[in-house]
N, C-alpha and C positions, 0 to 999 in steps of 0.2 A: 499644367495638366489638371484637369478637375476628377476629383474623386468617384465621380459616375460613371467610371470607364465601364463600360460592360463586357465583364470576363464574366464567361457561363461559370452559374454557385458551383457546380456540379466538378468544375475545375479546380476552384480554389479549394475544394472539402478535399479533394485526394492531396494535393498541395500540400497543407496542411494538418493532413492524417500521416501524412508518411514518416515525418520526424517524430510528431507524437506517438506512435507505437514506435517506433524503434528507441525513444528515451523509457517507452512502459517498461518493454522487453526487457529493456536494459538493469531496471530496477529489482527485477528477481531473475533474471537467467545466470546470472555468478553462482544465488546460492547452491545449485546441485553441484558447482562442478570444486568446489573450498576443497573439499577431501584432495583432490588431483591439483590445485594450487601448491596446497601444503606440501603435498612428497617434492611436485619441483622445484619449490623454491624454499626447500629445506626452514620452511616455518610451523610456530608453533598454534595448535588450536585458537586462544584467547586473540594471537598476533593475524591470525589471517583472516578474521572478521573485521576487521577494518578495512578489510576490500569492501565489505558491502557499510559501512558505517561512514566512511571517508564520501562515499558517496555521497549518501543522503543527507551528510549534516552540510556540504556543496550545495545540493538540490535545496534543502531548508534557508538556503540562505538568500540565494539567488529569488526564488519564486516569490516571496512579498515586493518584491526590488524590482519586478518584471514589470509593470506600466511608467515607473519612472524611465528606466531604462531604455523603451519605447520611444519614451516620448525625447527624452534627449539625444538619442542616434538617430531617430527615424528609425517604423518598428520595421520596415522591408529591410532595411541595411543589420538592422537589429538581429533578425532573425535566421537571416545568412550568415551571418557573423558566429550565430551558436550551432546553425548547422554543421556549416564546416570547422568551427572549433571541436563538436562533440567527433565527427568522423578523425578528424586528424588524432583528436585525444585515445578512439578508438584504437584505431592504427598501433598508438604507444604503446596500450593496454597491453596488445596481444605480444609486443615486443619486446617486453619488462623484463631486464634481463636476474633482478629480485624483488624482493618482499616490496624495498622501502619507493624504488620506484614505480611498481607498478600503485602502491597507497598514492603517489603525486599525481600521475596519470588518470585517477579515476578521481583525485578531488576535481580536477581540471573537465571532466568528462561531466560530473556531476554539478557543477556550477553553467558547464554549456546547455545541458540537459533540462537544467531548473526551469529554466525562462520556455522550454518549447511550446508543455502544455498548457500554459496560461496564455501563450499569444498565438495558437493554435485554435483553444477557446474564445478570445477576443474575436478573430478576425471573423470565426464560425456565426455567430453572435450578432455580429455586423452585417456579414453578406445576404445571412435570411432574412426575411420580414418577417413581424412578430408571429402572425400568426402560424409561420413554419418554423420557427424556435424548438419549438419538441422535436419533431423532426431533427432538424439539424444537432443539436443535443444527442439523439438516436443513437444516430448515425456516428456522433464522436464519443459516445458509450460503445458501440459495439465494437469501436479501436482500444479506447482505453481496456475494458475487460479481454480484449484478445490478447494484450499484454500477458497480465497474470492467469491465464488457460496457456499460451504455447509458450511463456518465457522456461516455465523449470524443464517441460518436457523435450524441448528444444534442448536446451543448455543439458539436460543430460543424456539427450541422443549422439548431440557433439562434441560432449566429453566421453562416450563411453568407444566411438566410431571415428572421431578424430584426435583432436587435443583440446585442452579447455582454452587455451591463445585463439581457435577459431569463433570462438563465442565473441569474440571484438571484431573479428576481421569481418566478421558476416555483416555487420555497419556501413562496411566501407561503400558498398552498390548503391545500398540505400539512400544511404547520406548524399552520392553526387546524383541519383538521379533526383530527390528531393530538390538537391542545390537548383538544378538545370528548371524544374517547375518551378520555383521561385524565381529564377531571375523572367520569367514570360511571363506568370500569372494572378503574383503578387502585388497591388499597390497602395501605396501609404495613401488615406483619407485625408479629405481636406483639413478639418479640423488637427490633425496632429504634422501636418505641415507647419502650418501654421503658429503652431505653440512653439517651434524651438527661437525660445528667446531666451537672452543671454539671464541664467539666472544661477545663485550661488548653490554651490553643493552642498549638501548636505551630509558632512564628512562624520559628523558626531553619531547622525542617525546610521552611518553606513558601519562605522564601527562599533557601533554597539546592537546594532542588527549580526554581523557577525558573531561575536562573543555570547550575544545571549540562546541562538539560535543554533551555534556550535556547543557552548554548556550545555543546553537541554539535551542532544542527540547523544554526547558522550555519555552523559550520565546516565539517559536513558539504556543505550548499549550496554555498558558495565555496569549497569546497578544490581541484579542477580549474580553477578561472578565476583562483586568488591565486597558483597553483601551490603550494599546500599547505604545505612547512616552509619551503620557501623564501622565503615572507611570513611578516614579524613577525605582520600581522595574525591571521593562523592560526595561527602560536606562541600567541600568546596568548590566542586564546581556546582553543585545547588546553590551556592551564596554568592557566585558570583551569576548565575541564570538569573536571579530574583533581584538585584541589583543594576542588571544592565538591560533586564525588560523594564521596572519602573521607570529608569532613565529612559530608556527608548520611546515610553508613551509619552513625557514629558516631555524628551525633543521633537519630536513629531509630532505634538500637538502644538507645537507655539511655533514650529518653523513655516516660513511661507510656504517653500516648495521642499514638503517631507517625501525623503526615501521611502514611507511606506503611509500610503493614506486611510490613517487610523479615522479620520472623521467618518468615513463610511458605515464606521457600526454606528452612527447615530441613526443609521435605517433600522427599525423593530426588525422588519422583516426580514431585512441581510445580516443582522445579526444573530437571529434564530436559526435561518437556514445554515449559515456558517455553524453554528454549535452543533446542530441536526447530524451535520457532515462532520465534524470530528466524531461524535460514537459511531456513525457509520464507519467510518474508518478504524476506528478502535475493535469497530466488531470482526470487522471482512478480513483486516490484515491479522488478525490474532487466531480466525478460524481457520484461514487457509493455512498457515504457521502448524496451527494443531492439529488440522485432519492427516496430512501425511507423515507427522513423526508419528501420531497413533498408532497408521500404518504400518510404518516403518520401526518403530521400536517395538511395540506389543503385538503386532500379528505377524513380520517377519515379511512383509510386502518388500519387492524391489523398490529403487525409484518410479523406473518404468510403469510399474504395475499401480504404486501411491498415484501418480499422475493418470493414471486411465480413470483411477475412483474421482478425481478433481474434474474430467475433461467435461462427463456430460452436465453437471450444475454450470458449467462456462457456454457450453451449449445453448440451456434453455436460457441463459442470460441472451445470449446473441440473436435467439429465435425472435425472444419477447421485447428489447429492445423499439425494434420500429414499430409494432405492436402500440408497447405505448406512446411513441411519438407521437403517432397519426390520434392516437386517444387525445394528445395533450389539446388538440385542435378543437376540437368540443365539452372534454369533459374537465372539471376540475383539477389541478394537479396533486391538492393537497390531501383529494382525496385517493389519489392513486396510490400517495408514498404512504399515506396511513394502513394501504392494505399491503403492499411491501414489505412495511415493519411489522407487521404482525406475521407477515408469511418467513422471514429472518428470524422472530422470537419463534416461531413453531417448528423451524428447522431443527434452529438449538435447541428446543426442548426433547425434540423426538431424537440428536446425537446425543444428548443427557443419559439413553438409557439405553446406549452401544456397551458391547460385552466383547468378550475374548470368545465367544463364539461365533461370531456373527457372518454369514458369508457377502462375500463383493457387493451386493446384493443390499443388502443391508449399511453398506454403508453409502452406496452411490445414491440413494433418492432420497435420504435429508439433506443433501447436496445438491439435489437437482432442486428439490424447493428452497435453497436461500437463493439457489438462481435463478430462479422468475423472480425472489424479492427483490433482490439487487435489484434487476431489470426495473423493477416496479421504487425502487428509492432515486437513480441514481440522475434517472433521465427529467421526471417533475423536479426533483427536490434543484437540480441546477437550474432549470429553466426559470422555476418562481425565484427563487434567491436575486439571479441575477438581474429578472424583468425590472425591478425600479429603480435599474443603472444607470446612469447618465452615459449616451456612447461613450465621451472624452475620458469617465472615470473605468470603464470597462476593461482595459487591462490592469489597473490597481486591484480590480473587482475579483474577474478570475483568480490572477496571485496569492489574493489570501483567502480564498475558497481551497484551492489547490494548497495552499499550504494549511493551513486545516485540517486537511483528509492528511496529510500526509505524517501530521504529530499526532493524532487519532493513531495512524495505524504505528506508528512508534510507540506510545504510552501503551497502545494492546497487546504487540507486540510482546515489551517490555513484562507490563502485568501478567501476561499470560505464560511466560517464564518462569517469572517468581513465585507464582502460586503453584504452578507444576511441580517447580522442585520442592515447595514448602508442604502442600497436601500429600505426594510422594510419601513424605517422611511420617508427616500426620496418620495417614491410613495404616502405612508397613508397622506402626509403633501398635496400632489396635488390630492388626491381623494377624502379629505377633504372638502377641496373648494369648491363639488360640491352640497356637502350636506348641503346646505342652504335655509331657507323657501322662498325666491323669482327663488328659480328654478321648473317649474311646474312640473317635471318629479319626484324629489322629493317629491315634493306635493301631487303627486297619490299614490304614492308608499306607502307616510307616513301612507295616511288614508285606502288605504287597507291592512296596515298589522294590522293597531287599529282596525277596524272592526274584521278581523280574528283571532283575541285577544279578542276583546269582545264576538264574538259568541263562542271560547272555556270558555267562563265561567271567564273570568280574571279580577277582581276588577277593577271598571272606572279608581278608581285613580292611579291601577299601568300600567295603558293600555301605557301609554305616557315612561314611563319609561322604559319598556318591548320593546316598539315596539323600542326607540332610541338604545336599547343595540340590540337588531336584526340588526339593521343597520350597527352601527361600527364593527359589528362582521365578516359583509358581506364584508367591505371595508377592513377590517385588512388582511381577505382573500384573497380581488385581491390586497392588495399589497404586500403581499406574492408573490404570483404567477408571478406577475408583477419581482417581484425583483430575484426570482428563473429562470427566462426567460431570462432576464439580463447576471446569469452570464453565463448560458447554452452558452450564445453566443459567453460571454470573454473565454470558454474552449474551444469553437469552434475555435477560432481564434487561441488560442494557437497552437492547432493539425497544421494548416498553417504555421505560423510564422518558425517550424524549419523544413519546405521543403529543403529551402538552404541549409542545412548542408550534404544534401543528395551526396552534391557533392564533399563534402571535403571525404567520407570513401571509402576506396579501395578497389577493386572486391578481392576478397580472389584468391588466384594463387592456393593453394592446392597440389603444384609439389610434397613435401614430400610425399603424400598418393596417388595421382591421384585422377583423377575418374569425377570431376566437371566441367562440361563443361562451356567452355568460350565464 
């Protein structure tokens, strides 16, 4: 069979889209529903986050390993193989009858899931010609962001209207009709026919790909709740992360056929665009993190209502998407993502100066503008990165692009936790101060909330006590807000910070296909 079969692109992209947004979905539709895990399956806070950590340190492991893997199954057998491994894994999810099996069931889910969007990406990649790359890119952006826009609001419509066990099952349609497109309108390219030839595995790079790649995600997860160096436990697994990445660049640079092809960042340009895309990821996964607990902890928003302020920035991402694809086809890319990141640091900056006043309003349209940024990073910044790919290295490529963004938005994540609960403390310690009986501002304040306490009817002698917990309640608030403002600004600056690198990635030439003008 030669590889030039002609299956319309337009075939293979829904093919192809269909597993990738159900591993997106899959990635944040748990977190609304943890609260309704924990009552049924009688676990604790710290314990039932490893429904979503067990995941991702699966998914972190798998996706650099994804073009090897390819290339040694054949990536059509490859990729049904993770289909219906995730759908069955699904299945279990929803069937778990506790804590410790449903954590197995989603490593399982999460290692099937690893490999989707990087051979998703590969085949997308392959089927366009260069100069409908953006395009095609577009198009698998307005999947991937459809993910994190309908995953939470989804997951807490059918946690709140069915059980949170249906948030797995809803996989199961997906998965076989995916499967059923796959087996008609997928087929393995000549070239990676070709290559399976008998050659040694690479057992060292695959264990220590594990270990260092499962260290980071633990420690990342628990490092604000162990309090980070202050726990041996996070000692050590930091010593052993930094031990078995060195090892890992060291076996994989001397072995013939490495598990994860480190020689690739000898490209300037994929090694930029790769860096580019971890702060992107550091920014996106740590802002969407903190827009709805803002909501939801200091304004008092439902989930429901958190997810309506998220919906329309996913929106103008989805609008603006093909937008810029059909741009990529004439204009620069590098200068699209430059205006991007600046519309992402502007967002942040204008959430920097959100209050406990603010209405709906107020909070939806710096959210609408990091959604045209996104739109404006997510579609050049893949495109150019991966243009100087050799087809055959092309799922090694995605892989660790993909895996990239996905330790980006863990360390953001991660940091944007820490700093929360640490400025928290910082602020309530100086807003404190002011709350003292020789300040007359306090002094008014005190006696008419005791008044408005005694005229509801509230015993003299808890008037004093009532009204004092009104007050720290009010301050714990703005030092919330205060400390949520903070880091609004550090993500701000992020999106800045990797402007320079804009210079290091090279204009895609496109000669092999034509068509893009220079």
């Amino acid at each position: 069979m030669s590889d030039d079969r002609t299956v319309n692109k337009w075939l293979i992209t829904i093919t192809v889209m269909l597993p990738a947004i159900m591993e997106i979905i899959d990635t944040s539709v748990a977190n609304v529903a943890l609260p309704h895990m924990q009552g049924s399956l009688n676990a604790g806070t710290d314990e039932v986050t490893w429904v979503l950590t067990s995941y991702l340190v699966a998914n972190a492991v798998v996706l650099p390993m994804t073009g090897w893997l390819s290339r040694v199954f054949g990536r059509k057998r490859f990729l049904m193989t993770c289909i219906a491994l995730f759908t069955v894994a699904s299945l279990l999810c929803g069937a778990a009858p506790n804590l410790a099996a449903l954590i197995f069931f989603r490593i399982l889910q999460g290692a099937a899931g690893g490999a989707l969007i990087p051979i998703s990406q590969a085949i997308m990649m392959e089927t366009f010609p260069p100069n409908q790359r953006g395009m095609a890119m577009a198009i698998f952006g307005v999947g991937a962001m459809f993910g994190p826009i309908v995953g939470p609001a989804l997951g807490g419509w059918i946690t709140d209207n069915m059980n949170w066990r249906w948030i797995f099952y809803i996989n199961l349609p997906i998965g076989i009709i995916a499967m059923i497109l796959c087996t008609f309108f997928i087929f393995d390219p000549g070239y990676l026919r070709q290559k399976i030839e008998s050659f040694k595995v690479d057992y060292w790079g695959l264990f220590l790909l594990v270990v260092s790649m499962g260290s980071l995600q633990v420690m990342l997860d628990k490092g604000q709740q162990e309090d980070w160096f202050n726990s041996p436990f996070i000692i050590g697994f930091f010593i052993t992360f930094i031990v078995s990445l060195v090892a890992l660049v060291w076996v994989e640079l001397t072995h013939a056929h490495p598990i994860v092809n480190l020689r690739l960042f000898k490209n300037v340009s994929f090694s930029a665009g790769n860096l580019i895309m971890f702060v992107v990821g550091f920014a996106l996964y740590s802002s969407i993190m903190l827009i709805p607990l803002f909501l939801q902890t200091l304004m008092g928003y439902s989930a429901t209502d958190a997810g309506m302020v998220m919906a329309p920035g996913g929106i103008a991402t989805l609008i603006t998407m093909p937008l810029v694809g059909a741009a990529l086809a004439k204009r620069d890319g590098r200068k699209i993502v430059f205006v991007g990141l600046l519309l992402g640091a502007t967002s942040m900056f204008i959430m920097q100066g959100l209050n406990l006043q603010g209405a709906f309003w107020n909070y939806t349209w710096p959210r609408i503008v990091l959604g045209f940024g996104l739109a404006m990073i997510f579609v050049p910044l893949t495109t150019v990165t991966l243009a100087s790919i050799s087809r055959s290295e092309m799922g090694n490529a995605t892989g660790l692009f993909s895996l990239l963004r996905n330790i980006g938005g863990s360390v953001g994540i991660a940091m944007a936790a820490t700093l929360l609960a640490r400025y928290q403390q910082l602020y309530q310690t100086t807003l404190v101060a002011n709350v003292n009986p020789y300040n007359p501002i306090w002094q008014m304040r005190f006696h008419d909330l005791k008044q408005a306490l005694a005229a509801k009817g509230i015993n003299a002698s808890q008037v004093d006590t009532a009204s004092l917990g009104m007050v720290y309640g009010s301050v714990r608030r703005q030092a919330g807000a205060l400390a949520f403002n903070h880091i609004f600004f550090i993500i701000g600056l992020a999106f800045l910070v990797v402007i320079p690198l804009l210079f290091l990635l090279k204009r895609p030439s496109n000669a092999e296909g034509g068509g893009m003008g220079h």
